[in-house]
N, C-alpha and C positions, 0 to 999 in steps of 0.2 A: 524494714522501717528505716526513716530517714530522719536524722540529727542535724540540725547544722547552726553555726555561729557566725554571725555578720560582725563586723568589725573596721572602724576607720582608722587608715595609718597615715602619718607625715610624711613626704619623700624629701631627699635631702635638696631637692629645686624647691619645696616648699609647699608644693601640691598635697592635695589628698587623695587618697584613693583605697575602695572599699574593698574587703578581702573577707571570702568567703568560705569558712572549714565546714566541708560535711562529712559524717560519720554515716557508714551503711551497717546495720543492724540487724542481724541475721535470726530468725527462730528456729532453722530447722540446720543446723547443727547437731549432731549427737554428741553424747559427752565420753566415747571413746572404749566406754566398760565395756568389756566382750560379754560379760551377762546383764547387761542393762534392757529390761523389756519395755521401758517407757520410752526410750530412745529407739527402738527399733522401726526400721526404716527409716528414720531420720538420713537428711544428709550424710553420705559415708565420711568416717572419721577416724583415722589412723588409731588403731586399737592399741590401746592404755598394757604394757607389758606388764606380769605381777615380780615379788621380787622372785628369783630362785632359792629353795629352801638355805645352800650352803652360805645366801647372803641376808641373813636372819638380823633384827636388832633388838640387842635385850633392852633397849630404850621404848622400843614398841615391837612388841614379837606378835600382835596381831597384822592381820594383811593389809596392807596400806602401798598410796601411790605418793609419789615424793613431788613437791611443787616449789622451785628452788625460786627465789626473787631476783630481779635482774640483775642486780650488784653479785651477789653469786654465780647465778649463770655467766657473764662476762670476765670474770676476774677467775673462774677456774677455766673457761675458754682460751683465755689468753694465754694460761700457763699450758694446757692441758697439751701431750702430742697430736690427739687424736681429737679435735673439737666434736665433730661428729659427736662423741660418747654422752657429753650434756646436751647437745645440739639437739639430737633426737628426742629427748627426754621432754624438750620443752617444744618441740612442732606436738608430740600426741598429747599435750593438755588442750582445754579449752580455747580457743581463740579471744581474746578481752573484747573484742567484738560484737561478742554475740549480745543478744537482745539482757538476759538473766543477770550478766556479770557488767556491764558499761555501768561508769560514773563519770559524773561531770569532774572541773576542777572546780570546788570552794570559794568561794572571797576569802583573800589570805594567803589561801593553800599554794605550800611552790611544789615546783613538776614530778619532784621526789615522793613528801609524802602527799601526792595525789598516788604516784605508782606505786608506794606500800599499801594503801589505802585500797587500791585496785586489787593486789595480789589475795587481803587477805577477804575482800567480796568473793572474789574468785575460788579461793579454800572452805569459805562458809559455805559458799553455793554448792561447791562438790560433795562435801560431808553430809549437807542436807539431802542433794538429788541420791547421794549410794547408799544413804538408810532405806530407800524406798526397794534399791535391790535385792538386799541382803541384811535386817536387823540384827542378826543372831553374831555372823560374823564379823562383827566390827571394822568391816572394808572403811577406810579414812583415810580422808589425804593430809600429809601432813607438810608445815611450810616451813623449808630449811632458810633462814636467814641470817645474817652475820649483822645485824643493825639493832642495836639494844633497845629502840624506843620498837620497833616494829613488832619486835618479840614479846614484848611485853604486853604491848596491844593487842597482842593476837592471843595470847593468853589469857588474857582481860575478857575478851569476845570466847573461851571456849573453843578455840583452834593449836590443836596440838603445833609445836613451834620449837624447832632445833634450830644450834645453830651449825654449819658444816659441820665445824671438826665433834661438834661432838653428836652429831649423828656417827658419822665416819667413825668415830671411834666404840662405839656402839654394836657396829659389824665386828665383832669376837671371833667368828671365824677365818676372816682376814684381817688381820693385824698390820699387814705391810701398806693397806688402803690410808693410813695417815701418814706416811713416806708423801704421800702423793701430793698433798692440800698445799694448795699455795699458803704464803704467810702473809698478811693480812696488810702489810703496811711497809713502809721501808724502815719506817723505826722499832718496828717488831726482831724480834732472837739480835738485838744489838749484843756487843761484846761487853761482859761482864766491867772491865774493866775504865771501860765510861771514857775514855782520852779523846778529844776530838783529832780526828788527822786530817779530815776535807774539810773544807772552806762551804756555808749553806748556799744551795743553793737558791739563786733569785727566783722569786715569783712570776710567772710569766706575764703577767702586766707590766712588771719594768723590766721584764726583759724586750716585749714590743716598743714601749717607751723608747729603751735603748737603741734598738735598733733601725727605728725610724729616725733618731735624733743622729745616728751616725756612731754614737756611743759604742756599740758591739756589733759583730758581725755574726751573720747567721750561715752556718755550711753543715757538712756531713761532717764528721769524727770517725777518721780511717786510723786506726792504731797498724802500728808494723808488726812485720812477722821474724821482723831479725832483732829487733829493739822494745822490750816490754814498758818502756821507760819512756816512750817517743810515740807520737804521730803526727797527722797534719789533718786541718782544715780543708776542708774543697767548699772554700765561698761561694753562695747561693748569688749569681747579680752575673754584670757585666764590669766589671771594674780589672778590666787586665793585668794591673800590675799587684793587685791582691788578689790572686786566684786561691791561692794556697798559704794557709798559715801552720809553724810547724810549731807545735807542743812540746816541749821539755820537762821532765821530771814529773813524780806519782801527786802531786800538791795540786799542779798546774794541770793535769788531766783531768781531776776531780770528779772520777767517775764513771766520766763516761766510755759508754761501751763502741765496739767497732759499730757504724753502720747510723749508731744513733744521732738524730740532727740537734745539733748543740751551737749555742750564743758563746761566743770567743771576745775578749775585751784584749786589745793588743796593747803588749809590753811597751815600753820606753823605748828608743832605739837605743839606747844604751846598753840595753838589756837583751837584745834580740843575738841570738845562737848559730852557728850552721847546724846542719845535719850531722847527726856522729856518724862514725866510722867504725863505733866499739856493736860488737854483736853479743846481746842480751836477754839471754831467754832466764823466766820466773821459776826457776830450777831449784829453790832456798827450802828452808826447812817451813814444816807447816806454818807455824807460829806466826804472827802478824810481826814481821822483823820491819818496821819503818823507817827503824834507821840505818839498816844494808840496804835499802833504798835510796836512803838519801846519800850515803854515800857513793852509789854507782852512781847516781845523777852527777855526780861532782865530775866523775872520769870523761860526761859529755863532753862538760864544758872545755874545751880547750882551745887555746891561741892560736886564728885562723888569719886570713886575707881578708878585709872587710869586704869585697866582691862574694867571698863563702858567705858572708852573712844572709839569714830569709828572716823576712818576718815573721815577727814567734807571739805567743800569746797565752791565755789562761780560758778554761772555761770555767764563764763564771754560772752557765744553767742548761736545762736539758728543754727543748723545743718540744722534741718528738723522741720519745725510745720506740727501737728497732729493735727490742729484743726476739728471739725466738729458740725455740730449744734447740738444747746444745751437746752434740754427742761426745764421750770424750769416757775417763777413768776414774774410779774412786782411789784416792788417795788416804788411805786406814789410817786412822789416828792412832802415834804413839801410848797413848794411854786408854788403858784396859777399860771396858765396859762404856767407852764415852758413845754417844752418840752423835758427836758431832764431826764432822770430815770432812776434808778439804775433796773438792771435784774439779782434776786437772781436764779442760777440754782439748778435744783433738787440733782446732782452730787456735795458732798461736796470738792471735790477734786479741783472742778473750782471756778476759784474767778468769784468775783462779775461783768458783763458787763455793761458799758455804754451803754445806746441807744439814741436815737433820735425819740419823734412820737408823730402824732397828736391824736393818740387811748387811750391815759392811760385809763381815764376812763372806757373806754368798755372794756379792756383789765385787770383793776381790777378783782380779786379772779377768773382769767380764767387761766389755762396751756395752756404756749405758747412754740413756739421755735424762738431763737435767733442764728443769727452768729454770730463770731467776725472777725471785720477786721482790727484790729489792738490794739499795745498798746505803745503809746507815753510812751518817757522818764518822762514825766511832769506830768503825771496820774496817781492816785492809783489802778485807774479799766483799764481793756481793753474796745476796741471802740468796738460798734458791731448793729447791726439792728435786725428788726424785720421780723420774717420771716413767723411764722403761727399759727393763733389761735387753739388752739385742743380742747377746752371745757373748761366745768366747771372744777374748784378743786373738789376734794372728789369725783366724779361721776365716778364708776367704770368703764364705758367704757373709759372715757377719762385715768383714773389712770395709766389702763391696757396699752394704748395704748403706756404714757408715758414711762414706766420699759421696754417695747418693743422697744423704739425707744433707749433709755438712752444706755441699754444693746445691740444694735445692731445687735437685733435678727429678720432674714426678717421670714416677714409674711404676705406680699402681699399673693391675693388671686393667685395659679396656672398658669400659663398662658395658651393659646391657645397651643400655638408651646410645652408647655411642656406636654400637655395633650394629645396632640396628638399622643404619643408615647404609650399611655396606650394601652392595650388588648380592643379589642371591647366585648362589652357585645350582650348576654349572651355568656361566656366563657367557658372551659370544656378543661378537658388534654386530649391532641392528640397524635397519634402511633410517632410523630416527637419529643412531649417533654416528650415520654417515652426511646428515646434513652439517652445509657449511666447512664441508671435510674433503681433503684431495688424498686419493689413493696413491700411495706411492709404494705398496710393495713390492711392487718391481724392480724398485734402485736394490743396488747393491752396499745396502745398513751395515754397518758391522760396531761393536760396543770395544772397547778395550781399557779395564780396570784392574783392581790390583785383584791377586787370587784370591779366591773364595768370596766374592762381591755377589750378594742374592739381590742387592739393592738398587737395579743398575738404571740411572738416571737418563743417562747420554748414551745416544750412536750418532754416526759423522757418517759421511760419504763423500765420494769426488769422481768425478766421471767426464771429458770430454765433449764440449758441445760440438755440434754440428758447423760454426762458426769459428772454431780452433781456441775456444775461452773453455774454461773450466767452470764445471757447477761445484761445489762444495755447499754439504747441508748439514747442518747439527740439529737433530733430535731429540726434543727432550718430554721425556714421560708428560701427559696429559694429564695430573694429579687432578688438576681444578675440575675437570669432567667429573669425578667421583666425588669430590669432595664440593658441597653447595655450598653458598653463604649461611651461614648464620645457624646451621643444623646442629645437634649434638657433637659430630663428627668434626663438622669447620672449628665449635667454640673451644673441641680437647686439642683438634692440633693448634690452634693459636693458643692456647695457655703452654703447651709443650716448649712450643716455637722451631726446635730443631730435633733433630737422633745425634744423639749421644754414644761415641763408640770408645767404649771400655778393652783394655787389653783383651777379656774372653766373653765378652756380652756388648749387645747390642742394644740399647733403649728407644724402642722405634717412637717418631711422632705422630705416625698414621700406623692404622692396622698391621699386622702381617697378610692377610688375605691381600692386603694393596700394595705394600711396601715391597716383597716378594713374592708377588706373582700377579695380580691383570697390572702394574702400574710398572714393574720391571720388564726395560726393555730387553727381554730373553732372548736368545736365537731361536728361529725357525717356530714362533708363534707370533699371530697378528696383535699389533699393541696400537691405542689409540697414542697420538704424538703431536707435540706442539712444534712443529719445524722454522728453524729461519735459515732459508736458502738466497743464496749470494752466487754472482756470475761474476769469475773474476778471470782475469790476464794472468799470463804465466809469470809477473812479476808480485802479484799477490794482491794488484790495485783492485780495488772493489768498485765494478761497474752496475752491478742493480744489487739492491736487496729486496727480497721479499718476505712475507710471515703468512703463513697456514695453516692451523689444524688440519691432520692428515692421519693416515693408516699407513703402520710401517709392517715388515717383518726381516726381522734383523735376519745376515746371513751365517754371524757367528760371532759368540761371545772369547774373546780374547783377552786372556793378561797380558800386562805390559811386554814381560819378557817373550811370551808367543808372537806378539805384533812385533817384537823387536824381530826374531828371528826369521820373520816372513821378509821384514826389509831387507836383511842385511844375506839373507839365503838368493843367491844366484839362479840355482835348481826352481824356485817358484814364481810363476807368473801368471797365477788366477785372477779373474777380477777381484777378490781381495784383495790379496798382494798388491797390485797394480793401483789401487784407490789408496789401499793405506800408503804407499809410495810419493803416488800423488800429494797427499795432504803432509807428509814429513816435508816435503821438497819447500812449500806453500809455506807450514810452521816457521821452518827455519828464516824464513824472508820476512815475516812478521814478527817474529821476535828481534833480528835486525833492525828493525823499521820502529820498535818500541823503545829497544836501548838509546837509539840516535836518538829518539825523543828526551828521555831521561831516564825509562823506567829504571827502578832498582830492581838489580839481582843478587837478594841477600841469602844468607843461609840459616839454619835453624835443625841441627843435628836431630834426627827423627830415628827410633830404635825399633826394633821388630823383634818379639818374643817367639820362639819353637819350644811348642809344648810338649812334654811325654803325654803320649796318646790314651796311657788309661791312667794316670794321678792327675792331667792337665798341669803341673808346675813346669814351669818355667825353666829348660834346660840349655839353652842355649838364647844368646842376648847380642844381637848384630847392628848398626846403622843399618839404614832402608837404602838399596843401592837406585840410584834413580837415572833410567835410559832417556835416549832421544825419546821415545813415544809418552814418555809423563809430559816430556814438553810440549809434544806435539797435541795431544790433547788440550793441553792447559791453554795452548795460545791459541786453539779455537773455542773455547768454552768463554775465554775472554773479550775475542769477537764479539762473540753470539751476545756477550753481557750488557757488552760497548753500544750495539745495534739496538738493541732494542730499549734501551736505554734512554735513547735518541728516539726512539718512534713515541714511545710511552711519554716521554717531556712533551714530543709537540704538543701531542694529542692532548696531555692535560698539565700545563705547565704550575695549577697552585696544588695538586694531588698523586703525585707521580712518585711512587713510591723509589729512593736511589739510595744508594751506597757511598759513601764518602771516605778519603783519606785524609786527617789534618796536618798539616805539615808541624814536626816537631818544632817547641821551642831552641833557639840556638843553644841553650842551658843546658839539653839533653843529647846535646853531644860533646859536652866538654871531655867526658869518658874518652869516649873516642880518638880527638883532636889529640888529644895528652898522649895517650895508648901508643899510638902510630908516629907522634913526635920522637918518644924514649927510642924508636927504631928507625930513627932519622927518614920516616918518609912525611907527608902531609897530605892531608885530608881537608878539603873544603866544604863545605854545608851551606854553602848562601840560597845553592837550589839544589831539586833534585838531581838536576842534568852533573851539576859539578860536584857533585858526591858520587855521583856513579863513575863519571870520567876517572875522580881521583881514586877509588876504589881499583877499579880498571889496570890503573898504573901502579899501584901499590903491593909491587911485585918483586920476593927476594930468591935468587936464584940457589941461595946455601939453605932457605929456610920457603920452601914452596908452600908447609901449610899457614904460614903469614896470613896469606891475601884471604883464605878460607876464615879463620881466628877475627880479621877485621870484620869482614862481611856477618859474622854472628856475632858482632858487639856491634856494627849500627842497628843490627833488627832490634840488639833493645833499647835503640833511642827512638826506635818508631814510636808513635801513636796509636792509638787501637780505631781501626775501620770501625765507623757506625752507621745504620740505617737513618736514614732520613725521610721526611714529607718534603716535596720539592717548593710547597706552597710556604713553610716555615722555617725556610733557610734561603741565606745568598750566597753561600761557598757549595757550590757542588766539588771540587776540584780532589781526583784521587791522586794524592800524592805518590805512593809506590809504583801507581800502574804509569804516572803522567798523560794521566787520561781527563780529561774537561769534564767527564760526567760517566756513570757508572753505575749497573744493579747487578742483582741477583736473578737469573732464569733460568740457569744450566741444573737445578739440583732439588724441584718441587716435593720429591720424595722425603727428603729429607730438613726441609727449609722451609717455613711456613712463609718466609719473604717472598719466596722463589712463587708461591701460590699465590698472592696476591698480585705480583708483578704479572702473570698467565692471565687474571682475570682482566687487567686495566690494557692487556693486549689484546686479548682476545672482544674486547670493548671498539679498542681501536681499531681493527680490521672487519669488524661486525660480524663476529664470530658468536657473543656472547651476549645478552644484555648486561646495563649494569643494576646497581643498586644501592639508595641512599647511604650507608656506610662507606662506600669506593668512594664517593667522591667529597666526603668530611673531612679534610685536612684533621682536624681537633682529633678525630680520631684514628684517624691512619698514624697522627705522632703516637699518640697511645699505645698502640700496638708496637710502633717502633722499639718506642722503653722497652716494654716485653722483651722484646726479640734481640736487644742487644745485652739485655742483662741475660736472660737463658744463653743467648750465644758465648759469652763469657763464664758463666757458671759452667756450662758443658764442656770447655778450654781448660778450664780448674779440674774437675773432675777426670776428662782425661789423661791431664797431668799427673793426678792422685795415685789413677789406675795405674800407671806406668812407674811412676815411682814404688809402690808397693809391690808390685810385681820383680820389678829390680831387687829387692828385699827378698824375697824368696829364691832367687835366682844367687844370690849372692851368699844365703842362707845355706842352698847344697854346693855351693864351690867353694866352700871354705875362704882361707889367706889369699891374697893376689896383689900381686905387684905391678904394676902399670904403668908407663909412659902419658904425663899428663901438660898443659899447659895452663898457665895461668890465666884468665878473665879479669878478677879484678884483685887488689891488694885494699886488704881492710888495716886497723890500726893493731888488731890483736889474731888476723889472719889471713890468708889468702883463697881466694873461690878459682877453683880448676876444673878444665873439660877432660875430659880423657875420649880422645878421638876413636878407639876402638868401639867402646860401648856408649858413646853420644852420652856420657853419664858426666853430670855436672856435681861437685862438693864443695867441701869447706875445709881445710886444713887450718885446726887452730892453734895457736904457741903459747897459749896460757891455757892450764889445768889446776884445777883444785889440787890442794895439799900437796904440789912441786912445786918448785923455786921459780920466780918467775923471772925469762929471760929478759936481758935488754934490747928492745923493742923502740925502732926510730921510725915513725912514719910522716912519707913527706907527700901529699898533698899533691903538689905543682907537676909531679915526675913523672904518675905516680908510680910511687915505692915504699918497699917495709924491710926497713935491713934488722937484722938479726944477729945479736951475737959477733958482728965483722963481716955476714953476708946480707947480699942486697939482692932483695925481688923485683924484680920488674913487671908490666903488664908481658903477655906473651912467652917469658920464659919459661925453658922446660925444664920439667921437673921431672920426677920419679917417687909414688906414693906408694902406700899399702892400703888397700879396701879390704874393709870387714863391716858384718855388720852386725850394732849395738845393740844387743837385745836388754842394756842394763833397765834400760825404763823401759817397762812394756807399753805405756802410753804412747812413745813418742822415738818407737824401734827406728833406727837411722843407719843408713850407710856411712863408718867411719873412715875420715883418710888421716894418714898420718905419713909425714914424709919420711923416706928414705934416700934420695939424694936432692941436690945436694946432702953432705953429711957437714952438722952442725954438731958442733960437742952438748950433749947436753936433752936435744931436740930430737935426733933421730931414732928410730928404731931398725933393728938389724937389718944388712939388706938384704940376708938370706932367708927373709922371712917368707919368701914363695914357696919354702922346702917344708914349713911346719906343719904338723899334723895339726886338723879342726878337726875336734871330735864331738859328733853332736852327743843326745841324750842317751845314755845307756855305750858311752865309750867307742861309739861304731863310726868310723869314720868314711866323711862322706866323699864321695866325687862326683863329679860331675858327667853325664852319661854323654857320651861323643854320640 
């Protein structure tokens, strides 16, 4: 049956124009009851679950189906880990559609109570249709609501009517089910004491007001991971010289949370701050301490250069919250029988959550997740509950699981419906996915990656023409063949976006049936392959390029270290050997040919764990040593990215999916400039070319790892690469590579960017057809966001994984003393690499309950003299690594110097000699 509502509207030219809502109205619906014989045969409809006996309510201990109101369902979704759990609940009721349950809206009625109005039609109708099943057993739907007038109403009408929590509390046999329930408002469980300490915030009417009038500005609220006290603005616009406003003090935050988009009303310039230098983690006693707050805020401020000055501000409202749950540690209240706790998250960037529960105890030294559902004017913490226990602290599954969730990297196992799209096994290429395809098994393929690689993207070749030029080809897995647009399989790998590689686990973005094995280019099996083959001169000039879909079969998978040893081995001279020869020769002249351009070659210490092979920890902890043949691949995998990059633009210059680098601000290399001044050399940054030069020459013969120490403090004045739509930008320009334009196609396996660029090729050479979404700009950017946030999150995580792991590692090696160098100089400490184990810390000079040293820090130098010594960037030092297990939330690798020797400051320097005795007096070492 058909409904519908004609209606004239005004356009803002003045025009009118007639607008038409129809409602479709369904009878043959069933209403879900697995014993319903009036509904049978009806339209099939996801069958109504009953409760299980152990989730009994002495509120109603007859059989009933629960029908929660939207206000409910949304506001416990939002908290909930697992939406699914309500989600489900409300696909198997009735559809409001159907013919039985539709009502119009009222003269009067707003859109609200039209939809109580609806819910409780919808309860009467169910009550009435399940008498007809079942009279004896009182089967009844009952409607949980949190809306006082609704309840009452429904009351009124003879419709049984909770509301959440006290249904929830009703369940006797789970008692921990009200841990769970979000709290109701932000001005709900306020603190006893009534003090306001935040500023209200505005109504978002004058907060758009403002914002359109110029009044406040609208950005993200990134809070810091070194300073709880501090963050900054990332303004929404184009206004360059306000990109970023920074935050001061717990008044001036007001609030809000990392992530959340927040209305900023900028200070006075009189009033505007630099960035502090002091590192501040929320480490204080439970209590709501607001004024060791404001105190630390004071330590900010201090007497800079007006050049240090940035624009600083206050928020004065919240646009949009970003919240989402939050894994992290209960922190037990000192007083007996309370039920209220502070929850420290693992993410230093979130404050600290109020909860409410009757678990602490069992919930001590376990990783949990918490929501928040508010945060009162009157409270230092936000309000928030309890949502799920994940395990022990320190127990690597649960660790793992944590950095996964924190980092918001999925990793549910495949699903049914996505799996279903795979190739059936046993598999084999067919005369169907040989069209549009060149046979090239005959070249001599060969792959070479790091060891134990199941996921192998790329093989290369080089072979001799007949005319004295050289063929050289790079191969890269044909993902897109398997994966179709728009299927199960295409929508999980673009939510994925990338593979995620953890120290001892892998988080694929495609299957494994694809990832390792038909889509890994393996030795000595046929593999379908996207080729882009080039004819080039012994000088490296590139005289044709072409592109292919092909059939390869590699001739053998090699590690780096094995391809090194094939070159550098005299006794071999197979066609192997002699191609991968060939292409080191060819590398090396293209990487020449890059530098002269400008590219950067920075560095970025990379560590490799050796596991014991049946506990899998962590026994040994090395830099990653990198040969000519990492090179030699990278500088044709760069090619290949360059090439097609340029094919894919012509072909579609407003849709071309590319890669960009932005050139840092000059701001973000002041570090730098300073760093290598204190060491009398100098650094230019006007471009890339004269940073590299200067890099180049910034060379000390009594201190060789200098030039190394520079090169990994400009990596972090880079910029972070991002995906772009070519139609939605005018900078293609990659700044590290100094390359004019730039994508992703060497790595489909792993890189949902890398699949789309294969298809808008395979478009271009008429390989493939296309299809309406390829050629959407609007949403090729869409997917970009995706794929740059996942590619970043996966960046974090990896990092997480490798730091943790360090922690165990450092867990069985006891005390260690180490040769370190300084990175940078803070005002209360200094951050050091230790070149042995690429492991970066924090060396601090102020501790709780000892005397605090004298402490001069300068800024312009920079340095931090102590006590009558002075630090500098670059110098070496001498530390002690341990690791903290005093907060189990927030276990850290401790350093603490040992030379220099300060009176006062150091700790012995014989402390490599001391026994670490773990639990039960047994001391550990470390297994050679």
């Amino acid at each position: 049956m058909l409904k519908s509502k004609t209606f004239l509207k005004k356009t803002r030219a003045g025009g009118v124009v007639k607008i038409v809502r129809e409602h479709y109205l369904r009878d043959d619906i069933g209403c879900g009851a697995p014993a319903c014989a009036a509904c049978d045969g009806a339209h099939a409809a996801p069958a109504l679950e009953s409760q299980p006996g152990d989730q009994a309510s002495s509120l109603c201990p007859w059989p009933h189906y629960l029908l929660p109101d939207t206000n409910v369902l949304l506001h416990q979704i939002i908290s909930a880990w697992k939406p699914g759990t309500w989600a489900s609940v409300a696909s198997r009721l009735r559809p409001p559609g159907s013919l039985e349950t539709y009502i119009e809206q009222e003269q009067g009625e707003n859109a609200n109570d039209r939809n109580d109005r609806a819910i409780r039609v919808a309860a009467k109708w169910y009550n009435e249709h399940l008498k007809k099943i079942s009279a004896e057993n009182q089967l009844q739907v009952i409607l949980i609501t949190n809306d006082k007038k609704n309840k009452e109403k429904a009351v009124e009408e003879g419709i049984p009517a909770f509301t959440c929590e006290e249904y929830v509390k009703s369940l006797t046999a789970n008692p921990e089910l009200i841990d769970r329930l979000a709290c109701l408002s932000e001005e709900t469980n306020e603190i006893e004491s009534g003090k306001i300490i935040f500023s209200e915030h505005l109504p978002l009417s004058k907060l758009q007001q403002g914002i359109k009038s110029g009044s406040y500005l609208q950005g993200t609220f990134r809070a810091s991971r070194e300073n709880y006290l501090e963050a900054t603005v990332w303004i929404h616009g184009d206004k360059e010289d306000e990109k970023e406003i920074l935050i001061q003090g717990l008044k001036h935050l007001n609030r809000a949370i990392h992530e959340d988009i927040v209305a900023v009303e900028l200070l006075p310039r009189s009033q505007w701050v630099a960035p502090s230098s002091v590192v501040l983690h929320d480490e204080g006693p439970a209590e709501d301490d607001v004024e060791r707050d404001e105190e630390r805020a004071l330590m900010l401020k201090t007497a800079v250069s007006e050049k240090m000055l940035r624009a600083t501000g206050r928020v004065v409202g919240i646009i949009k919250r970003n919240w989402r749950p939050y894994c992290g540690m209960l922190s037990k209240s000192d007083i007996k029988e309370s039920r209220r706790h502070l929850f420290t998250p693992a993410d230093k960037r979130i404050p600290r959550i109020r909860i409410e529960t009757r678990q602490a105890s069992a919930l001590e030294g376990r990783r949990i997740i918490v929501a928040i559902d508010g945060w009162p004017r009157n409270s230092r913490y936000p309000n928030g509950h309890f949502v799920k226990n994940l395990g022990d602290v320190g127990e690597k599954e649960t660790e793992t699981e944590v950095l996964l969730l924190e980092h918001d990297v999925p990793h549910q196992p495949f699903s049914q419906a996505v799996l279903s799209f795979l190739p059936k096994m046993p598999w084999s290429i067919t005369e169907k996915d040989m069209k549009n395809r060149e046979d090239l098994r005959h070249l001599c393929v060969c792959s070479v990656d790091p060891p134990g690689c199941t996921d192998i993207d790329d093989a290369l070749h080089c072979r001799k023409l007949s005319n004295g030029n050289l063929e050289v080809g790079v191969h890269i897995a044909d993902v897109s063949h398997f994966i179709r647009p728009g299927n199960a399989l295409d929508q999980e790998s673009a939510r994925r976006g990338t593979t995620v590689y953890l120290c001892e686990k892998r988080i694929d973005m495609v299957p494994e049936l694809l990832s390792s094995n038909l889509c890994s280019l393996r030795s000595n099996v046929d593999r379908l392959a996207f080729s882009c083959i080039w004819e080039m001169n012994h000088n490296a000039e590139i005289l044709k390029t072409r592109f292919t879909k092909s059939v390869i079969n590699s001739k053998a998978s090699l590690t780096y270290a094995e391809a090194q040893m094939r070159i550098d081995s005299a006794a071999m001279n197979d066609d192997i050997t002699t191609s991968l020869r060939g292409l080191n020769k060819l590398a090396k002249i293209l990487k020449k040919g890059r530098i002269e351009k400008g590219a950067l070659t920075l560095s970025s210490p990379e560590v490799r764990f050796h596991m014991d092979s049946e506990t899998h920890d962590p026994i040994d902890l090395q830099t990653k040593e990198l040969r000519e043949t990492n090179s030699m691949v990278e500088e044709f995998m760069l090619l290949a990215n360059i090439s097609v990059a340029k094919k894919i633009h012509e072909e579609f210059s407003e849709h071309a999916l590319l890669r960009k680098h932005p050139a840092p601000p000059p701001s973000n290399y002041e570090i730098l400039v300073k760093a290598a001044k204190s060491k009398n050399l100098e650094i230019k940054t006007d471009t890339a070319k004269s940073l590299a030069d200067s890099l180049d020459r910034a060379e000390s013969p009594e201190f060789p790892y200098l030039n190394t120490l520079l090169r990994i403090l400009a990596t972090r004045c880079m910029m972070q690469a991002v995906y772009f739509c070519s139609g939605m930008d005018n900078d293609f320009h990659h700044y590290g590579l100094a390359s004019p334009i730039y994508t992703h196609f060497t790595s489909p396996i792993r890189r949902y960017a890398d699949i789309i660029v294969h298809r808008l090729l395979a478009v271009a050479i008429g390989a493939d057809c296309t299809y309406p979404e390829l050629t959407d700009k609007h949403k090729l950017s869409d997917i970009c966001k995706n794929l740059n946030f996942r590619h970043k999150m996966a960046q974090y995580a990896q990092r997480a994984s490798v730091a943790f792991h360090t922690q165990l590692f450092f867990k069985s090696k006891g005390i260690v003393s180490e040769e370190a160098y300084i990175l940078f100089v803070r005002k209360n400490a200094i951050v050091v690499l230790i070149p042995k184990y690429g492991l970066e810390g924090t060396v601090f000079f102020e501790e709780k309950d000892k005397p605090k040293p004298r402490l001069t820090y300068d800024d312009e130098i920079p340095s931090l003299r102590i006590e009558g010594t002075v630090f500098h960037v670059f110098d070496k030092v001498k530390v002690k690594i341990t690791l903290d297990s005093s907060n189990l939330q927030h276990q850290k690798i401790r350093m603490a110097l040992v030379e220099p020797q300060i009176p006062g400051i150091n700790i012995p320097p014989d402390v490599s000699d001391m026994d670490f005795s773990g639990p039960g007096g047994k001391k550990r070492k470390l297994e050679k």
